[in-house]
C-alpha positions in Angstrom: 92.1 86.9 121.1 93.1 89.5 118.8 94.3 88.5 115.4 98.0 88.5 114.7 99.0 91.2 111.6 102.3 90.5 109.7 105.0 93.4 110.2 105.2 93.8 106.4 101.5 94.1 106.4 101.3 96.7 108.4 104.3 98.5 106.6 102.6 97.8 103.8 99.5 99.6 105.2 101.6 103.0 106.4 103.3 103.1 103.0 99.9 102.9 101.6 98.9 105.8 103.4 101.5 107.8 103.4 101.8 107.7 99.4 98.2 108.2 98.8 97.7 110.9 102.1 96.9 113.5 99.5 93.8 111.9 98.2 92.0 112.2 101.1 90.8 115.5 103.7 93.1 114.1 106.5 95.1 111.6 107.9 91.8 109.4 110.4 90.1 109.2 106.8 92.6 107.5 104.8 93.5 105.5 107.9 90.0 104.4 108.2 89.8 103.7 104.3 92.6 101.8 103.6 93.3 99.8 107.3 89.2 98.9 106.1 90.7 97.4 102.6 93.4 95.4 104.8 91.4 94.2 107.3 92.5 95.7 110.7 92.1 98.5 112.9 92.0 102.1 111.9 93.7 103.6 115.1 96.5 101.1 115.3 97.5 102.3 111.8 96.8 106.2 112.2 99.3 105.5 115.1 101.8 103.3 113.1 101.4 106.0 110.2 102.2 109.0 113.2 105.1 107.4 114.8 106.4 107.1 110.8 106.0 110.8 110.4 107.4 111.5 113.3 110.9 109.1 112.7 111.0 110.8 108.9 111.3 113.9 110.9 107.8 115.1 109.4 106.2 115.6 112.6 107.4 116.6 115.8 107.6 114.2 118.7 109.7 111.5 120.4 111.2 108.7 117.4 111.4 105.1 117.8 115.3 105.5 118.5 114.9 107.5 121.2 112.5 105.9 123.7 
């Protein structure tokens, strides 16, 4: 059974990556780095860090609002 991951962990974890996105080549690597550090899976915050871009109006896409 998967582990269960505060909400203010993981927006912890987005923030982290979206602050420090310039120290890295691209987005999977700091993913992989820091969701490594915080002790969960690299995807599920790549996504959580996308759908962030995407609600700041950063990247294009459907936001959280609208579906």
């Amino acid at each position: 059974m998967p582990k269960r991951i505060p909400e203010e962990t993981k927006q912890r974890a987005v923030r982290l990556v979206l602050d420090h996105l310039d120290e890295y080549p691209n987005l999977t690597t700091a993913c992989e780095t820091i969701s490594k550090r915080l002790g969960f899976g690299a995807e599920s915050l790549r996504r959580r860090v996308r759908q962030a871009q995407v609600d700041a109006g950063d990247r294009q896409g459907v936001t959280t609002s609208e579906s």
